[in-house]
Structures are given as C-alpha cells and as structure tokens.
N, C-alpha and C positions, 0 to 999 in steps of 0.2 A: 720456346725451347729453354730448359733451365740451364743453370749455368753450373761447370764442372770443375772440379781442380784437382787436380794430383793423376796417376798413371793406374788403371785396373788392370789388378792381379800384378802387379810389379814385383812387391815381396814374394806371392808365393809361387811365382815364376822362376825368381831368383834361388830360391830354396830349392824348388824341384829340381834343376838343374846343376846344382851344386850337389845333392846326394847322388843322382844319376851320374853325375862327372867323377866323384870320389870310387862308386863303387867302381868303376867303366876302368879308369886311371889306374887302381888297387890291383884289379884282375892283369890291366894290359902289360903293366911291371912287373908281374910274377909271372905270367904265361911268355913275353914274349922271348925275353932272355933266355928261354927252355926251350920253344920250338929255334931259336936261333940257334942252339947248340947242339940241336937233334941234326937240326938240317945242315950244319956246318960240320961237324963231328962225327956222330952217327951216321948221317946221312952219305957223307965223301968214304968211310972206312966202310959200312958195311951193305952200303944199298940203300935200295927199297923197305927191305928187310929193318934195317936200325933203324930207316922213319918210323918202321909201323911199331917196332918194340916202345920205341921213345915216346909212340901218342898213347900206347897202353898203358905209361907209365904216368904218364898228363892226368890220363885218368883215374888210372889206381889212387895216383894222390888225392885226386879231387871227392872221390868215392870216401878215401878216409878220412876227409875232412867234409864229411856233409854239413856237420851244423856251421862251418863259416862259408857253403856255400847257401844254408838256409836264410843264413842274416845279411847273407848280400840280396837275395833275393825279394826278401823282405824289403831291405834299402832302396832296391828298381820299385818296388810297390807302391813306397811312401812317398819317392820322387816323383811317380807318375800322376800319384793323389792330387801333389801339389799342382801338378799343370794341370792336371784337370778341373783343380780347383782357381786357378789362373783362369781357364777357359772360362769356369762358370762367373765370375767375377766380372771378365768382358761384356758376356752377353748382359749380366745383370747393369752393366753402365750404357750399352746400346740402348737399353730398355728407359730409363730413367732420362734419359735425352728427352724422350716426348714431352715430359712434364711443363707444364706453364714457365714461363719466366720468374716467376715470384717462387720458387725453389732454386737453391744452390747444393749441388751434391758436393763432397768430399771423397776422392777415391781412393784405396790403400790409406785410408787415417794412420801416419805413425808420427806423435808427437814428441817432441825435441825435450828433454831431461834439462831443465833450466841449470840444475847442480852439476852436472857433469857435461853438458852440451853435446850426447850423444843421442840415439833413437831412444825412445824409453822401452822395455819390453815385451810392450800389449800393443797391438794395432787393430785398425778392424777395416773391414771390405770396404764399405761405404756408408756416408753419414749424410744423410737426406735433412735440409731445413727449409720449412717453408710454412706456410699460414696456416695448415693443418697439423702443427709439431717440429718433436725432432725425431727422428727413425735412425736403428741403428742396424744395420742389415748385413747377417752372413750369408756370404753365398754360398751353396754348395753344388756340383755334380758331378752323378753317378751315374753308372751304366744302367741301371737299374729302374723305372721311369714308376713305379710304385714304391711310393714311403707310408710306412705303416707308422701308426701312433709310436710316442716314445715308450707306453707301458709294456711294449710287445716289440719292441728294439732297442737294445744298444748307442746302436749309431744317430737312430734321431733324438733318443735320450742326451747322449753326449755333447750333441748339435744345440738342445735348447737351452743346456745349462752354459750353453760357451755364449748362446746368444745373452740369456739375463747376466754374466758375467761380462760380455763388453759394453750392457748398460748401462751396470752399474760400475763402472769404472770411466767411463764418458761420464756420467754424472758427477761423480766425483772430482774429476777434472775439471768438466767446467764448473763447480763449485769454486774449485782453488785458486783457477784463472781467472777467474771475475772478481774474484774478495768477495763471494760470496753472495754476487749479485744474481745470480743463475740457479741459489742452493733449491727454491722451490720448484723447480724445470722438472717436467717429466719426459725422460727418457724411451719409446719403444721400442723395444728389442722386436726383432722381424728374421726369420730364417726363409733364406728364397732358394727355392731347388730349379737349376737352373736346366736341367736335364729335357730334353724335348718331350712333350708329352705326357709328362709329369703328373701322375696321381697319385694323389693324399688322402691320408685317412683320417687324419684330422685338421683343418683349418687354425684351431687355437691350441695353445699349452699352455693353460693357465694364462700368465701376460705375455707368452711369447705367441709374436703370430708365425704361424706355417705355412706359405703359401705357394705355389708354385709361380716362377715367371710371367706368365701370360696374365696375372692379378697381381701384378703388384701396383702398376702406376696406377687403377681402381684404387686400389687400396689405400692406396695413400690419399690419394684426392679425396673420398668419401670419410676419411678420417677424422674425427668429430671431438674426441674426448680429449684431444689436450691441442687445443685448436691456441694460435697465438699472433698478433697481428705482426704485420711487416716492421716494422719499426724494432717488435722484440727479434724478430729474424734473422736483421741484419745484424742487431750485436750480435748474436750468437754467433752468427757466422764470423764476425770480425773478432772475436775471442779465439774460434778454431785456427782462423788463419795465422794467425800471430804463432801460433803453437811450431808450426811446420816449417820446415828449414828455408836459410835464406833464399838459396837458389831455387827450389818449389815456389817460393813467393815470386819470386821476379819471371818466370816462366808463367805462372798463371796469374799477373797482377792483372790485364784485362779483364778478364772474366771478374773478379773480386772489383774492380772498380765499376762495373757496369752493375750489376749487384747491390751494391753499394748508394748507386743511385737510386734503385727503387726506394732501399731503406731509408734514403734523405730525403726523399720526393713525400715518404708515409710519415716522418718524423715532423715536417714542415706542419702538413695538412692538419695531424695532430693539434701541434702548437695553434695554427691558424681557429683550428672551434675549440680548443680549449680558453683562447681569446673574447672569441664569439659568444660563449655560454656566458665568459664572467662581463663581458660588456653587457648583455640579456639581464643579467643579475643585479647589476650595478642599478640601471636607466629606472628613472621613477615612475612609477605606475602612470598611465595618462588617465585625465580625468575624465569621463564620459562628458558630450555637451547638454548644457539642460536646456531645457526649455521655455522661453518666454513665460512669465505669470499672465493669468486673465484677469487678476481680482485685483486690484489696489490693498496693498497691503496694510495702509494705515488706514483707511475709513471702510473698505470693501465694497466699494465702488468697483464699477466696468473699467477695461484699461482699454482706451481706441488709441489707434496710430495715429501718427502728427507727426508734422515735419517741423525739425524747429529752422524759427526764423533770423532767430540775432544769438553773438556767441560766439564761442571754438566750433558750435556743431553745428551752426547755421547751412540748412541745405540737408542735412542728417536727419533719419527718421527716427521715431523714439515712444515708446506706450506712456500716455498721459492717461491721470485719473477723471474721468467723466463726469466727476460733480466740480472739477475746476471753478466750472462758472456758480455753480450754487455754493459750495461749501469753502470755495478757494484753496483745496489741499491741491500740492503743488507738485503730488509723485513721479518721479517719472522713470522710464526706465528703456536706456540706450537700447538701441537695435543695431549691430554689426551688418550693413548692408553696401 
C-alpha cells in the first residue's frame, strides 16, 4: 500500500463552501430583515393580505435585479464545482492507496512561500512518486460520464493546459528546492476524470495523459519513460516534504519515515555494489595454472617423476631429467602435491 501525506480535496472543499456560504449568508441578510418586517409590520396591520403584497414585492425586487441574482447563481455553481471537485480528488486518493509501497502520494500539494511563509498560490490534487517517475495529477468530476477530446471542448481543453501548467511549475519547484539537483526530472502531468463510468475520447493530449479512474494505478505501474530508482524517490519526496507546513509534517511524519526507509535501505544496497564493482576492479587478474613440462628444458630429455630423498623436500615429488644418469644434467622441477 503506498504511503500518503496531506488531506484530498481539502482546498477545494474549503473553497466550495466558502462561495456557497458567501452567496447563502448575502441572500439570508437581505431577505431576512424584509420577510421580518412583512411579517411583523405588514403582517399585525393588515393581514393576510400585507404578507402576500410584501412577498410580491420580495419578488418585484428580485425580478429587477436579475443579473445579481444571475451571478449568485453562477457563485452556487462554482461552489458546487468545487465539491464536486473535492469529491473527485477523494476517490482519486481511495484509488492510489492500491499502489505498492515503493510509491509515496502527496495529497492537496500546497507549498509553503519560504519569503513570505504563507501558501504559495498554485497547488495541485496529487503528486505520485515512485520507481516509474513523478505524476502530477488533476482530478476532475463531472455529471457528465463522456469527455470528448480537448479540440471539440472547452472544458477538457482548459483541464489540459491547467495539467502541463501544474507540471511545469512542480518542475520548477523542485528545481529551486534542490539547488538544482532535480533541474533534469521529468514531470508527468496526468488529468483523471473521476466520474463513474467515465468515457474518453481521447487517452493522450500531446504529454498530457487523459484517463479515466479505473486506469490510473495501470498507468502508472506500466509507466516506462521516465522510470527512476528508489533511492532518487526518496529524495524527491524529501524535498516535497520539507516544502509543506510544519503541522502537515508532524501529522504525517510516520508515513514520511516509513518511506523513507525504503529510500535508505535502496541507498545502502547502492553504495554496497558500487563497493563490490570497484573491489572486482581493483583485484589482479588471477593467473591460470600451468602445467607440468614433459621435456627437460635444458638438454630435451624425457622428465620422470622422483621423489627426492635428502633436503627441504626430502619425501616431496619432483620431474627429474632422464639422462641424469648418462649426461648428469641435473633439472628438476617441484611438483605441489
């Protein structure tokens, strides 16, 4: 199971409900101090009758002010977006739970302005690292369970340029964060439509991938082109962490320590055959054994075995030259036995 840090959909949870609240709050201050004086005023002097003039008049007003009830309307729209966009953020972190161990997600990425020590103003859904990359993934959903290419919508068009725009600023990030250590890292921007049932019309946009939910932890696993070993994973991921606030870090320091250990356990093994290769490197060639001559080298006489008799190698066998006795040469040569 990978390991996870931060809250999904938290920002745009909080967004949602903060327009929803604004416009709800807006309306509840101006209607309700009117139906209390309808019903207090109108209502005690002339009846029945002064309710109903006084909610004609609720409405007259509202009638002539269509476009501020259009751009509240608009505001429930855009607040609903958001939780729906919360909603799909969820399911996209239920999903990414399957993943191996050797993956660490990032959920709600909003990193910490070293100059000001405030949010910065870009955040993103989720930030996937692990031995197949690093994945940068917005989530989206819609009622709507068909997504048509971006050349023939809007809305998916909008979605892919927001995906290569949080890659390329995650890039650039950890460029800055590392000194630079990170600048050659590639980034995959990934939009996942989180909508049940979800059909696409296109899989790819250029380098953004489009996929629907049910393909993404696939996708990532079978992920091939910017593959990197654990060892690079873990720094990355310990670059990200540092970014995000203190209280996010001591709330999900277990997960980040456990983590962490794979990355030390891959960093070890590293070192250990990078060891191994340069010992192999170093060690002198061993020299093959040879074998016994048959010929007496100095006269080319036959070489028979003998044991010698008197010496250091008394009791030791050894190739003597076979004309000893005629010619007196005297070669001999040890035998390790």
């Amino acid at each position: 199971m990978a390991r996870t840090i931060g809250t999904p959909g938290e920002s745009a949870a909080t967004r949602g409900l903060l327009w929803i609240g604004l416009v709800v709050g807006g309306y509840l201050l101006l209607i309700v101090p009117i139906c209390v004086w309808v019903l207090r005023d109108l209502g005690a002097k002339s009846g029945l009758l002064g309710v109903l003039l006084g909610l004609v008049a609720i409405a007259t007003t509202l009638a002539f002010r269509r476009k501020d009830v259009a751009v509240a309307m608009e505001a429930l729209r855009e607040g609903g977006n958001f939780l729906k966009g919360a909603r799909g953020e969820v399911l996209v972190h239920q999903a990414l739970r399957a993943l191996p161990s050797e993956f660490i997600v990032f959920n709600d990425f909003h990193p910490i302005d070293a100059a000001s020590g405030r949010p910065a103003p870009w955040n993103v859904d989720h930030i996937v690292v692990g031995p197949t990359g690093v994945f940068v993934l917005d989530a989206k959903y819609y009622r709507n369970p068909r997504v048509p290419c971006a050349a023939r919508s809007t809305f998916s068009a909008h979605n892919v340029r927001q995906a290569q725009r949080n890659a390329l600023d995650l890039k650039t990030g950890l460029t800055k964060w590392s000194a630079g250590d990170l600048e050659r890292l590639f980034v995959v921007p990934v939009v996942v439509y989180a909508q049940p049932d979800a059909r696409l019309d296109c899989l790819r946009e250029g380098s953004v991938r489009t996929i629907p939910l049910r393909l993404l932890v696939g996708e990532i696993q079978s992920h091939a082109e910017s593959a990197i070993d654990q060892e690079k994973a873990g720094r990355i991921a310990r670059v990200l962490y540092a970014q995000i606030g203190r209280d996010l870090q001591y709330s999900f320091k277990s997960e980040m320590d456990a983590y962490g250990e794979l990355s030390k356990t891959a960093r070890y093994a590293a070192r250990d055959a990078r060891v191994a290769l340069a010992a192999t490197a170093e060690a002198p060639a061993s020299t093959p054994p040879t074998s016994p001559p048959t010929t007496c080298p100095l006269c080319g006489g036959r070489l028979v075995r003998r044991v010698a008799r008197f010496g250091e190698r008394a009791g030791k066998p050894f190739l003597g030259c076979s004309n000893y006795h005629s010619s007196g040469c005297r070669y001999g040569y040890n035998l390790d036995e």
